[in-house]
Biopython code that builds the backbone (N, CA, C, O; Angstrom):
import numpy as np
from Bio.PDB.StructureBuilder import StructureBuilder

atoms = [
    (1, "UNK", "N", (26.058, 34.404, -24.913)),
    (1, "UNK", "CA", (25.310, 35.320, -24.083)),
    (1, "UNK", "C", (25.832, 36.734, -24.344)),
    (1, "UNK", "O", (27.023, 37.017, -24.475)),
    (2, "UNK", "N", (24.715, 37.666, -24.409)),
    (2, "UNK", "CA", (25.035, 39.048, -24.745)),
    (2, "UNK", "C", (25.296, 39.800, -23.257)),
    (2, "UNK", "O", (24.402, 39.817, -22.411)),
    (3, "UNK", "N", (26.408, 40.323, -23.063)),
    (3, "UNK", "CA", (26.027, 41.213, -21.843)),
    (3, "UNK", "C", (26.552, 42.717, -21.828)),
    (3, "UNK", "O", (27.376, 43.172, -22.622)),
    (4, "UNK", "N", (25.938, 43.410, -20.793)),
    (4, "UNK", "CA", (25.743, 44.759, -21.492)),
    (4, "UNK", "C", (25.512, 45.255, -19.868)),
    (4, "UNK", "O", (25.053, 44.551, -18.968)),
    (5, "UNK", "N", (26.024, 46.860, -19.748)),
    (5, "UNK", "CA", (25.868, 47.361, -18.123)),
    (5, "UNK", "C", (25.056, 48.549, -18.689)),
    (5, "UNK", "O", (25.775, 49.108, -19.518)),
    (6, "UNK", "N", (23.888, 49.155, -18.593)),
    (6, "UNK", "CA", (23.094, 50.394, -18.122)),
    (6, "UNK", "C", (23.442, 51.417, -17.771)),
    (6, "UNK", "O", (22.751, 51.985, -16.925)),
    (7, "UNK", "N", (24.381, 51.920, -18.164)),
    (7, "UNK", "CA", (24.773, 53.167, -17.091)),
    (7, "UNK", "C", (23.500, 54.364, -16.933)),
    (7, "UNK", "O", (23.488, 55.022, -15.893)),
    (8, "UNK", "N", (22.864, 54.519, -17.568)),
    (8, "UNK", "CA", (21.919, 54.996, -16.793)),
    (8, "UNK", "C", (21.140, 54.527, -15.713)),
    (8, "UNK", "O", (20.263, 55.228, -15.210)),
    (9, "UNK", "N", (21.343, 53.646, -15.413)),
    (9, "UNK", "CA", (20.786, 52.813, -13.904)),
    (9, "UNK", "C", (21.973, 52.398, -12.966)),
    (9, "UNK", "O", (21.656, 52.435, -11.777)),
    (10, "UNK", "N", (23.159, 52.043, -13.197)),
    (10, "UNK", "CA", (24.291, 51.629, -12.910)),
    (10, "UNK", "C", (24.518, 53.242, -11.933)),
    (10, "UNK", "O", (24.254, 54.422, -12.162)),
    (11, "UNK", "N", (25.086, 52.553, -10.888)),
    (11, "UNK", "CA", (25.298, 53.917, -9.796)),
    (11, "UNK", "C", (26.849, 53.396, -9.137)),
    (11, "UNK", "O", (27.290, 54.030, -8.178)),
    (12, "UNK", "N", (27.383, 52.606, -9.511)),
    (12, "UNK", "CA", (29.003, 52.728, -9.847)),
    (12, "UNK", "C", (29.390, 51.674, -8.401)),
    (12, "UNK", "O", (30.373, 51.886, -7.690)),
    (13, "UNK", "N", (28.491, 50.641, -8.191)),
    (13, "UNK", "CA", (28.509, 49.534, -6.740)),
    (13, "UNK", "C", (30.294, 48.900, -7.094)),
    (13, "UNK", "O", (31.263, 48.546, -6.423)),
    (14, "UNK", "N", (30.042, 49.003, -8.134)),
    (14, "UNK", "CA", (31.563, 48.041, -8.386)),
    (14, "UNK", "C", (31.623, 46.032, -8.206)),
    (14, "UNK", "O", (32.476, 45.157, -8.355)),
    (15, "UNK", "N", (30.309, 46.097, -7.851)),
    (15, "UNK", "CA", (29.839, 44.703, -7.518)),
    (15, "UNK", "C", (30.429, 43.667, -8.536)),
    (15, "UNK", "O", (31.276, 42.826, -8.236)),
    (16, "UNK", "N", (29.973, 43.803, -9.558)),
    (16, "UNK", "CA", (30.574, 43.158, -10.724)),
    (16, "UNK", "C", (31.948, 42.830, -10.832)),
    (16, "UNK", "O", (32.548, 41.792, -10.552)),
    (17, "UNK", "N", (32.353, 43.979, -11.319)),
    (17, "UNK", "CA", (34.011, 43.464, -11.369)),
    (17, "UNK", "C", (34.547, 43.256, -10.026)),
    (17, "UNK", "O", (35.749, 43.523, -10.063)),
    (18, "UNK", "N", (34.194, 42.909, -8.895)),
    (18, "UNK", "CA", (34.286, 42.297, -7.610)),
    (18, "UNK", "C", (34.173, 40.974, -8.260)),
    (18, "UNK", "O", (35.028, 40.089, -8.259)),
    (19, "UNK", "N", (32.886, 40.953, -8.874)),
    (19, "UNK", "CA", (32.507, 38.988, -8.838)),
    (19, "UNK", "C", (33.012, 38.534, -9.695)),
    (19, "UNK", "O", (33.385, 37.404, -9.381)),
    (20, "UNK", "N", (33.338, 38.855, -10.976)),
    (20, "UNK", "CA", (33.762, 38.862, -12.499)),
    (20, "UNK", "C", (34.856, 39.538, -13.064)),
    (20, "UNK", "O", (34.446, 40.040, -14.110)),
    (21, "UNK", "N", (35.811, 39.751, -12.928)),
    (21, "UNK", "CA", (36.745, 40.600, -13.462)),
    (21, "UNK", "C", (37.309, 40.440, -14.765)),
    (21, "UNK", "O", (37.829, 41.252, -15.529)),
    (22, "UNK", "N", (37.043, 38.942, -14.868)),
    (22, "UNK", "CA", (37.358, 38.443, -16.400)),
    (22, "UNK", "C", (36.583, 39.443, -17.331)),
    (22, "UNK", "O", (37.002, 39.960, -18.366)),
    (23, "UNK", "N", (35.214, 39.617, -16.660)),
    (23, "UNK", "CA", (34.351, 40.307, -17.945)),
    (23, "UNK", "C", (33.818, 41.533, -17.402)),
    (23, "UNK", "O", (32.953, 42.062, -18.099)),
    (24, "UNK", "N", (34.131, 42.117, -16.312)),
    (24, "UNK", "CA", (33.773, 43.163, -15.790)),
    (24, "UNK", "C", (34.835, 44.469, -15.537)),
    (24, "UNK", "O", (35.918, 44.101, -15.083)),
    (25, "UNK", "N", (34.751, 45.413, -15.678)),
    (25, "UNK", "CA", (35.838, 46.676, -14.660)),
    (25, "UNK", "C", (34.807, 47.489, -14.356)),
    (25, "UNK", "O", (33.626, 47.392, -14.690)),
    (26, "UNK", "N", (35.453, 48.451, -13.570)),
    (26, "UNK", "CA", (35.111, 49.651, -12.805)),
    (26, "UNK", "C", (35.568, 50.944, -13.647)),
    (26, "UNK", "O", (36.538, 51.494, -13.125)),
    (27, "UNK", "N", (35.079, 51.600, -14.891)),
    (27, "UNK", "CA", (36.247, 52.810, -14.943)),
    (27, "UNK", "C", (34.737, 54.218, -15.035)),
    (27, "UNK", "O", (33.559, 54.171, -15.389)),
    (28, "UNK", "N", (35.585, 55.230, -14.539)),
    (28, "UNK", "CA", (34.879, 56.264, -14.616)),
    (28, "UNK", "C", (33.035, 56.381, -13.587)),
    (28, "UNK", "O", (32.022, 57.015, -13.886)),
    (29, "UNK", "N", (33.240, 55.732, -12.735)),
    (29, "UNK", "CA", (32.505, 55.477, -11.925)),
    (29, "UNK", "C", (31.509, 54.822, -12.473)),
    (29, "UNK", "O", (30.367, 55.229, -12.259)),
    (30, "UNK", "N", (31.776, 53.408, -13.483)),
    (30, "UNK", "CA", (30.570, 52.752, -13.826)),
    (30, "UNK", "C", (30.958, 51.292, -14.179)),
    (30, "UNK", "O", (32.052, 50.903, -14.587)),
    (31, "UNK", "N", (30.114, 50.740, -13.999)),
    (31, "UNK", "CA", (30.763, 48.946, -14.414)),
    (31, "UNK", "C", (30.618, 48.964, -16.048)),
    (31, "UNK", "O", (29.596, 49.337, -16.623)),
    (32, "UNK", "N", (31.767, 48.514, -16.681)),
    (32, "UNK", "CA", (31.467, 48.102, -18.021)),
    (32, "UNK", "C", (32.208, 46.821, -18.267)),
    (32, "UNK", "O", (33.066, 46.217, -17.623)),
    (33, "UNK", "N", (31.682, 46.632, -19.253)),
    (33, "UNK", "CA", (31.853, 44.851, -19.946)),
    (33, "UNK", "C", (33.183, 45.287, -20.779)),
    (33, "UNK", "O", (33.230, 46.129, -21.676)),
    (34, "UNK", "N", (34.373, 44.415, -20.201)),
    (34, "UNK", "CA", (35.847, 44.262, -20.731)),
    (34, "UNK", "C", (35.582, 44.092, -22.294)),
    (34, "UNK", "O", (34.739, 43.268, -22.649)),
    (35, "UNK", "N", (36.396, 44.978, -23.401)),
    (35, "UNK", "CA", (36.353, 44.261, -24.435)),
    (35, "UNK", "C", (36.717, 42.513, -24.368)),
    (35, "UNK", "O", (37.586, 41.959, -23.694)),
    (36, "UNK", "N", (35.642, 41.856, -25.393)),
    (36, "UNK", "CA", (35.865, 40.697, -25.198)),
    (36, "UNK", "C", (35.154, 39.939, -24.098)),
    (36, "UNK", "O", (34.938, 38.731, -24.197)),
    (37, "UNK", "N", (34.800, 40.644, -23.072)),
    (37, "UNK", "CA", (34.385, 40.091, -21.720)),
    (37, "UNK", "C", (33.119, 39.115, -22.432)),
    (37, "UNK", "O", (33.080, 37.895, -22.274)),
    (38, "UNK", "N", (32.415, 39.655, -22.990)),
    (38, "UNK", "CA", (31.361, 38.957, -23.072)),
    (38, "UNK", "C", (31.778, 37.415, -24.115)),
    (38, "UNK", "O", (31.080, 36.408, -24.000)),
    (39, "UNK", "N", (32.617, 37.445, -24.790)),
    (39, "UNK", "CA", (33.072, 35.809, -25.102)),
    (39, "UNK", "C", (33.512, 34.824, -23.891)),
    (39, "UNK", "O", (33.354, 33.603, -23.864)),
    (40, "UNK", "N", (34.016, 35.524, -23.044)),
    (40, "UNK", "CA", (34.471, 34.933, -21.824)),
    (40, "UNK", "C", (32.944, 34.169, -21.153)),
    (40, "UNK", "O", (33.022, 33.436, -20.167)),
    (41, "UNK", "N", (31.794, 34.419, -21.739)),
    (41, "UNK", "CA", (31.003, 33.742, -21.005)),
    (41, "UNK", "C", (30.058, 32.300, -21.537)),
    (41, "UNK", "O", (29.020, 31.730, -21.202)),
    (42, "UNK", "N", (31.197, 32.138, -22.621)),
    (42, "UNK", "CA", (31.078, 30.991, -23.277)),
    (42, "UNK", "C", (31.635, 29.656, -22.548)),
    (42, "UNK", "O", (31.360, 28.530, -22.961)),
    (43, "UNK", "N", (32.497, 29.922, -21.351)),
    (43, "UNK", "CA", (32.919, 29.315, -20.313)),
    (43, "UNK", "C", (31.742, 28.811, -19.484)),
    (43, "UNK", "O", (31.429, 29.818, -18.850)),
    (44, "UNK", "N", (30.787, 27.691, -19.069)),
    (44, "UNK", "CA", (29.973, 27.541, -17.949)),
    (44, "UNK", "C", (29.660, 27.869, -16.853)),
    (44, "UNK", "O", (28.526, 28.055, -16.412)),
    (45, "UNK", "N", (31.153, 28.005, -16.085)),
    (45, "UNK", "CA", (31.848, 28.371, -15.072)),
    (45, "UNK", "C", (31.517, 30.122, -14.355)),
    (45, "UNK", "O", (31.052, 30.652, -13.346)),
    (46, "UNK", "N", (32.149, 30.486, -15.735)),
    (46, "UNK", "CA", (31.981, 32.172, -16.017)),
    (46, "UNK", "C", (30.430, 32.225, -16.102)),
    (46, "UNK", "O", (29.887, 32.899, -15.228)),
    (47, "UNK", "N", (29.613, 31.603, -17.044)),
    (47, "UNK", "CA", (28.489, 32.349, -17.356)),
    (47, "UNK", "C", (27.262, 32.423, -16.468)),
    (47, "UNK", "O", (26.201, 32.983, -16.743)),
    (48, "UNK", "N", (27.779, 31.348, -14.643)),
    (48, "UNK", "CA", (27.224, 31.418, -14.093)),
    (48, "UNK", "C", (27.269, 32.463, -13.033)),
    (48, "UNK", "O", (26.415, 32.743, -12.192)),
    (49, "UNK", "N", (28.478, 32.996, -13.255)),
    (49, "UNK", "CA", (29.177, 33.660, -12.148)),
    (49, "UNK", "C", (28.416, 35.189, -13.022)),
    (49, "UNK", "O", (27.797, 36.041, -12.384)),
    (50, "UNK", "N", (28.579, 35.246, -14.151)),
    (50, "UNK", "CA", (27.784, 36.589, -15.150)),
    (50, "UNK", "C", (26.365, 36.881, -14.310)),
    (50, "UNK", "O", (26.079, 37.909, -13.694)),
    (51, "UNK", "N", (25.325, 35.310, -14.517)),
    (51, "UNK", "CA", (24.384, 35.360, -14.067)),
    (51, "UNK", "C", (24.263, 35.730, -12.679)),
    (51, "UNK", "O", (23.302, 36.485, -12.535)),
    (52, "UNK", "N", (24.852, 35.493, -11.636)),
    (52, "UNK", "CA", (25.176, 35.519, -10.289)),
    (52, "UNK", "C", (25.305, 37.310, -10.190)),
    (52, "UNK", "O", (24.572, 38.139, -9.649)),
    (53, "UNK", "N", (26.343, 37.421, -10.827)),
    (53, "UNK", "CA", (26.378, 39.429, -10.712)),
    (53, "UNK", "C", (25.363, 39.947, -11.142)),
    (53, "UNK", "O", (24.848, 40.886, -10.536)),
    (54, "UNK", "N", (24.934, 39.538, -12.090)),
    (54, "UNK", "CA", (23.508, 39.930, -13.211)),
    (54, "UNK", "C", (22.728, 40.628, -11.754)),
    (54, "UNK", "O", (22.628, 41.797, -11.379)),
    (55, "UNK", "N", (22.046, 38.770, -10.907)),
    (55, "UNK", "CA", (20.616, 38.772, -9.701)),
    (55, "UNK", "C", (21.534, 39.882, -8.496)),
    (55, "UNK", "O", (20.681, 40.377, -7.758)),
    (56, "UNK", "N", (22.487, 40.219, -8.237)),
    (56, "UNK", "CA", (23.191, 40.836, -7.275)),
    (56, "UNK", "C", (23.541, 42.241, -7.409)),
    (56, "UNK", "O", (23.833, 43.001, -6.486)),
    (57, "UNK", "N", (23.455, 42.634, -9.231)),
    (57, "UNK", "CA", (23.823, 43.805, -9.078)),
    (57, "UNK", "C", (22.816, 44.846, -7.981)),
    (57, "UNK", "O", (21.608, 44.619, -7.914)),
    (58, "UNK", "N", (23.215, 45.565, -7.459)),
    (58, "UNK", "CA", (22.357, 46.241, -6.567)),
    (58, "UNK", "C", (21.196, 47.342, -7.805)),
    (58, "UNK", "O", (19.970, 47.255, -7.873)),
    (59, "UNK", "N", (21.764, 47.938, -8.324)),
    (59, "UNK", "CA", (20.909, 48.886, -8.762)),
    (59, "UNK", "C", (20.140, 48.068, -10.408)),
    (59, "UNK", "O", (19.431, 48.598, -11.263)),
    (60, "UNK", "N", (20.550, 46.942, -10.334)),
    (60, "UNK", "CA", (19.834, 45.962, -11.604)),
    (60, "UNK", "C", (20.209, 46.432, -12.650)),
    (60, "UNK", "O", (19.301, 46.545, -13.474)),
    (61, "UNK", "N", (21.736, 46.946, -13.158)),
    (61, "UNK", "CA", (22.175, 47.864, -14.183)),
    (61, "UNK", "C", (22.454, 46.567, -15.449)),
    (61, "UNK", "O", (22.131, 46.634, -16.635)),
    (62, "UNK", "N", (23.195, 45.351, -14.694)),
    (62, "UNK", "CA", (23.758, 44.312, -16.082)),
    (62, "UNK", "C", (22.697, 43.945, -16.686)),
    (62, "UNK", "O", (21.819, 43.684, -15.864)),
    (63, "UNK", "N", (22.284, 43.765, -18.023)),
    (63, "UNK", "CA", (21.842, 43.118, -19.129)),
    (63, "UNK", "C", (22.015, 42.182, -19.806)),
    (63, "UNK", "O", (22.938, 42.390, -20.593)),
    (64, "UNK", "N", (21.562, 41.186, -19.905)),
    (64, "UNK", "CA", (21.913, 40.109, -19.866)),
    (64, "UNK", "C", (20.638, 39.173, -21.097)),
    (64, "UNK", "O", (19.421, 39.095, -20.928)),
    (65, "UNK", "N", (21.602, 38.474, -22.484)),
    (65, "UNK", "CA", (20.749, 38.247, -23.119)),
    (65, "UNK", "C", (20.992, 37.075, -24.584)),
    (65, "UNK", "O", (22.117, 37.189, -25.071)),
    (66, "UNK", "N", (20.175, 36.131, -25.209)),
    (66, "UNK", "CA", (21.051, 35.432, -25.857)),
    (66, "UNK", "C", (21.761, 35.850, -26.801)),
    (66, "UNK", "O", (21.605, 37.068, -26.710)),
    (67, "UNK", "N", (22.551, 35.641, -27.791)),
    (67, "UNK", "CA", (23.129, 35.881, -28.669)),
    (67, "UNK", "C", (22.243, 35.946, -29.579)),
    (67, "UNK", "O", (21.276, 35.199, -29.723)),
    (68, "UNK", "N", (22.736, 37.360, -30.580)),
    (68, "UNK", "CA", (21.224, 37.199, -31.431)),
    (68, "UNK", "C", (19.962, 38.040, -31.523)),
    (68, "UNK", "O", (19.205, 38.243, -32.472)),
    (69, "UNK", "N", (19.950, 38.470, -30.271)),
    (69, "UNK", "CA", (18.637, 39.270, -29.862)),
    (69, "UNK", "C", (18.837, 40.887, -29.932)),
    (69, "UNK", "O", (17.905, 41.637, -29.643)),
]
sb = StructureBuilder()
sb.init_structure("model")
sb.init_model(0)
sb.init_chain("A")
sb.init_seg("    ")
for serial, (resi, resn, name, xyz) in enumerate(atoms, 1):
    if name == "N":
        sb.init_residue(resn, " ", resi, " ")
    sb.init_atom(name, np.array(xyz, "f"), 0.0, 1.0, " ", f" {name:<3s}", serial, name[0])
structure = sb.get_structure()
């Protein structure tokens, strides 16, 4: 799974790396994807919890997509 944060839509909720920290931080007032974060969602576990922040982000900033595309 490809994942990816918007910062042009992203308004800095911090939601993410709340739910995800494995694959999420907070820096500079915006959520971005940890180097690496996005292998971390080769885990089941994780890639539901990805999806979960994905439907929750408030301002709909994460991107979310298969490998590939």
């Amino acid at each position: 799974m490809k994942v990816s944060v918007d910062h042009a839509q992203c308004y800095g909720s911090a939601e993410c790396a709340y739910r995800v920290p494995s694959v999420f931080a907070f820096e500079d007032g915006y959520g971005v994807v940890l180097p690496g974060g996005a292998e971390a969602t080769d885990a089941p576990e994780v890639r539901e919890r990805v999806r979960e922040a994905a439907e929750r982000c408030p301002s709909q900033a994460i991107r979310l997509s298969a490998e590939g595309e």
